[in-house]
N, CA, C and O atoms as a GROMACS GRO file, in nm:
protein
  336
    1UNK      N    1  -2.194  15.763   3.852
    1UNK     CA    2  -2.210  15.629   3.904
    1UNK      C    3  -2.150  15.619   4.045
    1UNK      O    4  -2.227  15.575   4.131
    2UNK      N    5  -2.020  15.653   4.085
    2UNK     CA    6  -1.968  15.675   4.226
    2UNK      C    7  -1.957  15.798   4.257
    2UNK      O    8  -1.925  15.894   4.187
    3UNK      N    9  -2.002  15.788   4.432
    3UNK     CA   10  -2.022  15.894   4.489
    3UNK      C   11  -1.896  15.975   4.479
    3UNK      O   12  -1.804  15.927   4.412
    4UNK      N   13  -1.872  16.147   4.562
    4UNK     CA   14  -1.750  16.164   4.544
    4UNK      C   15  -1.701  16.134   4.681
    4UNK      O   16  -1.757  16.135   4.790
    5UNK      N   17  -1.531  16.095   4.628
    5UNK     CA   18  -1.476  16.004   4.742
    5UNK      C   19  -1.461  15.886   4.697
    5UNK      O   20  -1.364  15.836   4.754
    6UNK      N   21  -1.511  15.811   4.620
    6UNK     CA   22  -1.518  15.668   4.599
    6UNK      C   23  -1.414  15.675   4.527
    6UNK      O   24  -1.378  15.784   4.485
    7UNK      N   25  -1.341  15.555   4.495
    7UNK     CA   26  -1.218  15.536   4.399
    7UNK      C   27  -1.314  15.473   4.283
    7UNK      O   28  -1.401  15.388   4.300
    8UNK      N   29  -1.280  15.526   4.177
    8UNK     CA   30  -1.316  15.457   4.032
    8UNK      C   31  -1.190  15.359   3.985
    8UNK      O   32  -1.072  15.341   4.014
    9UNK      N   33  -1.281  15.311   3.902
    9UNK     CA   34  -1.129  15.226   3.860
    9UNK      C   35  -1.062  15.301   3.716
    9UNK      O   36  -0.958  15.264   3.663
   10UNK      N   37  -1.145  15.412   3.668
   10UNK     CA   38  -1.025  15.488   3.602
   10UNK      C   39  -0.920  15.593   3.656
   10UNK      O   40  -0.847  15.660   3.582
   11UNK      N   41  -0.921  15.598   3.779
   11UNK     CA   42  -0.855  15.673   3.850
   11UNK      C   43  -0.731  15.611   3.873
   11UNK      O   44  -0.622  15.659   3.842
   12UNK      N   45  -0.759  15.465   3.946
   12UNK     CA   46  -0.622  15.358   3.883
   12UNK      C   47  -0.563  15.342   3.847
   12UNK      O   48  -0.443  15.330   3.872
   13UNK      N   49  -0.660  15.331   3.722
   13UNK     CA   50  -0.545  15.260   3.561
   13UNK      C   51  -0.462  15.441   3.538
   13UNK      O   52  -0.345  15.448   3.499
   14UNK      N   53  -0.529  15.544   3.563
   14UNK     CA   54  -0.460  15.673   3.499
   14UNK      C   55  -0.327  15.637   3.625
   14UNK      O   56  -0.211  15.615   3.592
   15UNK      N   57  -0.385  15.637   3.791
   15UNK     CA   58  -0.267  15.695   3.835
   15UNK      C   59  -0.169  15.580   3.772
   15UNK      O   60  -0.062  15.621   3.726
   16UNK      N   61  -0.192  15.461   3.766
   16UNK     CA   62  -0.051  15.367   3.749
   16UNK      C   63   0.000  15.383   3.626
   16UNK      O   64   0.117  15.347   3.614
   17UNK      N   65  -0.065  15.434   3.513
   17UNK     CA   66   0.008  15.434   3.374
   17UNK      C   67   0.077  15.609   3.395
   17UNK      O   68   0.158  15.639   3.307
   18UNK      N   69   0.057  15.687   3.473
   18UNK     CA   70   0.116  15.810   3.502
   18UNK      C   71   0.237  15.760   3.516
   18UNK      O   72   0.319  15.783   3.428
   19UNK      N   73   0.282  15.664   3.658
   19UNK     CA   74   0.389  15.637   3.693
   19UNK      C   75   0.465  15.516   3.610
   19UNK      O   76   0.584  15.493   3.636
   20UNK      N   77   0.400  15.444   3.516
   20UNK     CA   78   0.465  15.340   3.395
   20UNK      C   79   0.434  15.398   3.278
   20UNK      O   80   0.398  15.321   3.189
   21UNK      N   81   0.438  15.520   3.252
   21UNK     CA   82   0.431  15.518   3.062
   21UNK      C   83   0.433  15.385   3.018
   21UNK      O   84   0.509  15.292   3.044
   22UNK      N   85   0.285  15.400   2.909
   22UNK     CA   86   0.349  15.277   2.829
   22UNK      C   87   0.257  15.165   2.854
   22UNK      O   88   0.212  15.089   2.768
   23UNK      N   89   0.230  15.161   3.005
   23UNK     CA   90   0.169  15.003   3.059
   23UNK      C   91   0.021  15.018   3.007
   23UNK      O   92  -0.049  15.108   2.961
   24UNK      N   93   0.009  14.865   3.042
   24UNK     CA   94  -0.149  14.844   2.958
   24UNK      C   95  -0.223  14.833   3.094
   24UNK      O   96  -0.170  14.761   3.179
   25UNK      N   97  -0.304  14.878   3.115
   25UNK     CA   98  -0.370  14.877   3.302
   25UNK      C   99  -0.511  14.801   3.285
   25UNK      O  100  -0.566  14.860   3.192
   26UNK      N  101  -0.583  14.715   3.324
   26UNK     CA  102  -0.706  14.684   3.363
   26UNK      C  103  -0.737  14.697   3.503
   26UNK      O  104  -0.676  14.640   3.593
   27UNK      N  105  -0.841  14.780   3.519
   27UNK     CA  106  -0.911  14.782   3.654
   27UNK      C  107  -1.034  14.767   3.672
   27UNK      O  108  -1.117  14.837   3.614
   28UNK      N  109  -1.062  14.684   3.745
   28UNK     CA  110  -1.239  14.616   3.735
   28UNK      C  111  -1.265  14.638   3.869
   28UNK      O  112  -1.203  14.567   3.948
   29UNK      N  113  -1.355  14.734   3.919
   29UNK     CA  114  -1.464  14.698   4.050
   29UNK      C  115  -1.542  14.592   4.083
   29UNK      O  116  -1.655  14.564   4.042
   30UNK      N  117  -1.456  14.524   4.179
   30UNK     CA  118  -1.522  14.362   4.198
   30UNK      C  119  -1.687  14.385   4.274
   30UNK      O  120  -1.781  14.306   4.268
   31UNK      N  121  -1.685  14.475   4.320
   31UNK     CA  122  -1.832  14.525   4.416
   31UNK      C  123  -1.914  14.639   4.389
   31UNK      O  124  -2.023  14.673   4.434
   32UNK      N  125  -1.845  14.685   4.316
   32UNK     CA  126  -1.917  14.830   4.279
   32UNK      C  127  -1.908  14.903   4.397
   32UNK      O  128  -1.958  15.015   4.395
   33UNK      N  129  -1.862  14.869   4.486
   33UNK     CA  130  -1.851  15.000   4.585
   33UNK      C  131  -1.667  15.142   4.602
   33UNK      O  132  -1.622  15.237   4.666
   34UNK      N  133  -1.645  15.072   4.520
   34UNK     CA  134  -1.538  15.181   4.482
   34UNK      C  135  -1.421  15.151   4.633
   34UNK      O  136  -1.357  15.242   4.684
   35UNK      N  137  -1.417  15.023   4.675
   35UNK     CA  138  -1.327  14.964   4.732
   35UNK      C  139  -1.262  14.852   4.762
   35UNK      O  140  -1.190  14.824   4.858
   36UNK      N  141  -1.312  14.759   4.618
   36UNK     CA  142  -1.228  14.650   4.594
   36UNK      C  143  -1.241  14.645   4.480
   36UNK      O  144  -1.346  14.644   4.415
   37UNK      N  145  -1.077  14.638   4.425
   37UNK     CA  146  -1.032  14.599   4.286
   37UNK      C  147  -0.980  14.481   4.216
   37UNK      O  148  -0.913  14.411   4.292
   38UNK      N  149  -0.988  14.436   4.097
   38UNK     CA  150  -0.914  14.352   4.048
   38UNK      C  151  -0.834  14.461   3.950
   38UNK      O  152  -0.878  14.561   3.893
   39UNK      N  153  -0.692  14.401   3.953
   39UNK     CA  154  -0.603  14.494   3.848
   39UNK      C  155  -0.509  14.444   3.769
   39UNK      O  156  -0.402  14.406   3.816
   40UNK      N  157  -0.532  14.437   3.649
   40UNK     CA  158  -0.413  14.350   3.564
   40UNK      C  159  -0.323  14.496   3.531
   40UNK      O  160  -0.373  14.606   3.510
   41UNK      N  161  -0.125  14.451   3.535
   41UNK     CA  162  -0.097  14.559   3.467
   41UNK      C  163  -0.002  14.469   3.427
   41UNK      O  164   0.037  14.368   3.486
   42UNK      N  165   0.053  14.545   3.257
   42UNK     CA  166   0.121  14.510   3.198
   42UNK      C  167   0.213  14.610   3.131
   42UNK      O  168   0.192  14.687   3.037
   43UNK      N  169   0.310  14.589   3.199
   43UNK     CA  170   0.472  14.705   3.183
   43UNK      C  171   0.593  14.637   3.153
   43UNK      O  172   0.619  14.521   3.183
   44UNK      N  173   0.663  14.714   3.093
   44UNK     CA  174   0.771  14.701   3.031
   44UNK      C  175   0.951  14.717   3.186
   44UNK      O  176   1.062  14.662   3.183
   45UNK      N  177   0.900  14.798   3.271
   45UNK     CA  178   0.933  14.836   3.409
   45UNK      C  179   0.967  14.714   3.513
   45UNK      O  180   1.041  14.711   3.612
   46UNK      N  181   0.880  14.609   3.449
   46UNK     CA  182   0.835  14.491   3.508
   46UNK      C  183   0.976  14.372   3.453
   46UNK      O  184   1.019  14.278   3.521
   47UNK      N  185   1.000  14.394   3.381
   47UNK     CA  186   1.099  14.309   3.316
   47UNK      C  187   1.217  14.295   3.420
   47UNK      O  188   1.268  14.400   3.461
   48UNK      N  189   1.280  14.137   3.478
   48UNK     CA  190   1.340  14.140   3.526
   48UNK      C  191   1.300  14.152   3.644
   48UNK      O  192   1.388  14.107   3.718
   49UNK      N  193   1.197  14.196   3.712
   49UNK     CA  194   1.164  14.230   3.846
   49UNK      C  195   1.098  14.090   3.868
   49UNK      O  196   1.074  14.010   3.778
   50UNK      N  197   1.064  14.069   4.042
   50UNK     CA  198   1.051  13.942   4.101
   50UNK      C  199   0.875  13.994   4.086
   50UNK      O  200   0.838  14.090   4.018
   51UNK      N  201   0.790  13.911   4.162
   51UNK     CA  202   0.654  13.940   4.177
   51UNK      C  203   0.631  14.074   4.271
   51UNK      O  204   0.563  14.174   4.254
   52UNK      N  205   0.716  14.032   4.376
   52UNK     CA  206   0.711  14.136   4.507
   52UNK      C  207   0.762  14.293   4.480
   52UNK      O  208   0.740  14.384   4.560
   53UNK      N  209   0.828  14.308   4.364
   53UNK     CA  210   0.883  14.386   4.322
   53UNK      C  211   0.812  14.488   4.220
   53UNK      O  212   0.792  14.609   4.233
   54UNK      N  213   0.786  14.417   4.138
   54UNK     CA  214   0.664  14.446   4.058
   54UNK      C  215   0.554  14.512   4.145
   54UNK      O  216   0.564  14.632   4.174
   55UNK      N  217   0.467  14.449   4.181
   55UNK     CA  218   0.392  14.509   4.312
   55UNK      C  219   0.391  14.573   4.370
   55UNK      O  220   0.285  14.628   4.402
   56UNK      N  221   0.511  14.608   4.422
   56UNK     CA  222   0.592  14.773   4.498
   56UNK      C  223   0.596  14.899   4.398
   56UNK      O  224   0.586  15.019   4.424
   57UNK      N  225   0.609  14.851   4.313
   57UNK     CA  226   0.581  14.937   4.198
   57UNK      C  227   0.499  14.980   4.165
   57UNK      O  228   0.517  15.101   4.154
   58UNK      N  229   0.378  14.942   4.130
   58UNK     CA  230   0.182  14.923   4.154
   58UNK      C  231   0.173  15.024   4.283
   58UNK      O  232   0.129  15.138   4.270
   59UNK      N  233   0.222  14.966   4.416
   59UNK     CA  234   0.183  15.025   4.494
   59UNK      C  235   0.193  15.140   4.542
   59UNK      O  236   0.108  15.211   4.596
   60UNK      N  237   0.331  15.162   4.513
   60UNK     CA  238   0.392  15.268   4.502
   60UNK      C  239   0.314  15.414   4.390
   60UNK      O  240   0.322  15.536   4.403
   61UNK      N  241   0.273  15.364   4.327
   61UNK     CA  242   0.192  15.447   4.207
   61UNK      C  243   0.063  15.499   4.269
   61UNK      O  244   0.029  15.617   4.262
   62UNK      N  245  -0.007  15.405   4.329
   62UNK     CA  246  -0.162  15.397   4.374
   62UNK      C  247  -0.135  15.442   4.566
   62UNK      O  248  -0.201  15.410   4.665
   63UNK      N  249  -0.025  15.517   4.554
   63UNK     CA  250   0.015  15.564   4.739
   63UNK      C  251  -0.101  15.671   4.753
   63UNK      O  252  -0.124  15.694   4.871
   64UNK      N  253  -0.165  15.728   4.680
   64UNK     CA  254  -0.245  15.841   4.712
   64UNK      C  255  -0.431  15.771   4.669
   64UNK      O  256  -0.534  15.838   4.668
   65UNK      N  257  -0.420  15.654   4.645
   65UNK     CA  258  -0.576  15.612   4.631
   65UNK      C  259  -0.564  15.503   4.763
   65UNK      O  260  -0.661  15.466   4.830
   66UNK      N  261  -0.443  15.468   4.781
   66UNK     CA  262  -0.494  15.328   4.873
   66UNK      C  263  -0.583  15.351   5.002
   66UNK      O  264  -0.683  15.285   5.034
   67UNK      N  265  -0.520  15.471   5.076
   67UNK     CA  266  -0.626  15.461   5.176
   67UNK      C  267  -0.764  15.450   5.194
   67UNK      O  268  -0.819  15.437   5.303
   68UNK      N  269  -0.847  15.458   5.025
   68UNK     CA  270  -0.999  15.468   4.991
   68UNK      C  271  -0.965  15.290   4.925
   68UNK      O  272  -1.057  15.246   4.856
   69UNK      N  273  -0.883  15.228   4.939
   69UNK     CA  274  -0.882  15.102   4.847
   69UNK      C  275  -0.865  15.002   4.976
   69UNK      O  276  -0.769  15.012   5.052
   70UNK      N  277  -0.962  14.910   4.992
   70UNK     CA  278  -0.999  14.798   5.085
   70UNK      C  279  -0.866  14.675   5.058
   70UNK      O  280  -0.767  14.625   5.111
   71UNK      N  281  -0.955  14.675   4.924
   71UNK     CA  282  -0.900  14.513   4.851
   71UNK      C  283  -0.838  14.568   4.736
   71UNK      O  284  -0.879  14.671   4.682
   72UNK      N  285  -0.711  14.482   4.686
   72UNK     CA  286  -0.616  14.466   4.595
   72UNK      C  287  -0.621  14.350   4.526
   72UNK      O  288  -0.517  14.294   4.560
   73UNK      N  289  -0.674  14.286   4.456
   73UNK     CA  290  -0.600  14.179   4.399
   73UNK      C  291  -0.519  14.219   4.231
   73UNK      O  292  -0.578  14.232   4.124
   74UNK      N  293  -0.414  14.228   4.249
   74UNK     CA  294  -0.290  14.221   4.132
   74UNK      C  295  -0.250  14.129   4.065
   74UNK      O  296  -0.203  14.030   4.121
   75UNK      N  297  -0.257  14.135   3.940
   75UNK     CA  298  -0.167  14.089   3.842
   75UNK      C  299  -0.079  14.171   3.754
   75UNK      O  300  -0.103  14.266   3.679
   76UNK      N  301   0.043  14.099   3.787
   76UNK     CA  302   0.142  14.165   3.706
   76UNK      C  303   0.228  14.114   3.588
   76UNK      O  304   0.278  14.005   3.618
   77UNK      N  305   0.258  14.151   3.474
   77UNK     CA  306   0.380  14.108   3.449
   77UNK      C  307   0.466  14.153   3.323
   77UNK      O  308   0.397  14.214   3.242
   78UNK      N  309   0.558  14.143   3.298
   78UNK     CA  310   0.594  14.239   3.159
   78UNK      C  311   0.555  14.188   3.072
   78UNK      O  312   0.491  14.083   3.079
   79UNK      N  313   0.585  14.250   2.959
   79UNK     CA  314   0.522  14.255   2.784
   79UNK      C  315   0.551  14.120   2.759
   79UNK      O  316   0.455  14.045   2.740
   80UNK      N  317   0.643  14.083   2.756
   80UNK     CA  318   0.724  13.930   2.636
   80UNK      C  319   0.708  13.821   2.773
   80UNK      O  320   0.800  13.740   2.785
   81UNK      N  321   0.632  13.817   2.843
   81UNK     CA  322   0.578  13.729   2.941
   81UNK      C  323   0.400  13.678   2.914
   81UNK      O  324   0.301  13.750   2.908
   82UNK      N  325   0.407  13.595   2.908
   82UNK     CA  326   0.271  13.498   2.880
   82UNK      C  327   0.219  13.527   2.974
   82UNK      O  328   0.283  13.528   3.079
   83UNK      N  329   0.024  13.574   2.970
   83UNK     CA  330  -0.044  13.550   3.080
   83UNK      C  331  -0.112  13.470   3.127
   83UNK      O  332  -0.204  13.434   3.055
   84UNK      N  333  -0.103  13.420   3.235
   84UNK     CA  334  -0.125  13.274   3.312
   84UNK      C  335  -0.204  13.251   3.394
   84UNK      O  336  -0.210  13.138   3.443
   0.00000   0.00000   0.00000
């Protein structure tokens, strides 16, 4: 379905649950062009952390896809946190 080069969105969810054992990852291609994502993640890592923090974390994981990644939109938040 994507060319090679394109970011999939299981490439994503693997690299970020590599770096969170454990987390629950959704990654949806908002365009199908393998450069804008929507991404829910849900970690345990996350607990206690601010939004911005959380996020650094995400980003930090996905340091070797971003330069093929346009758009980000994130959601984050730990386990025993309601999603909103």
């Amino acid at each position: 379905m994507y060319p090679e080069g394109v970011t999939r969105p299981e490439e994503i969810e693997h690299a970020i649950t590599a770096a969170l054992p454990g987390a629950r990852v959704r990654a949806i291609d908002t365009t199908g062009a393998g450069d804008h994502f929507e991404v829910e993640v849900v970690a345990r890592e996350f607990a206690g952390r601010g939004l911005v923090e959380q996020h650094r974390l995400v980003y930090a994981a996905l340091e070797g896809l971003m330069p093929r990644i346009h758009a980000l939109a994130l959601r984050t938040r730990p386990p025993e946190e309601k999603a909103g």
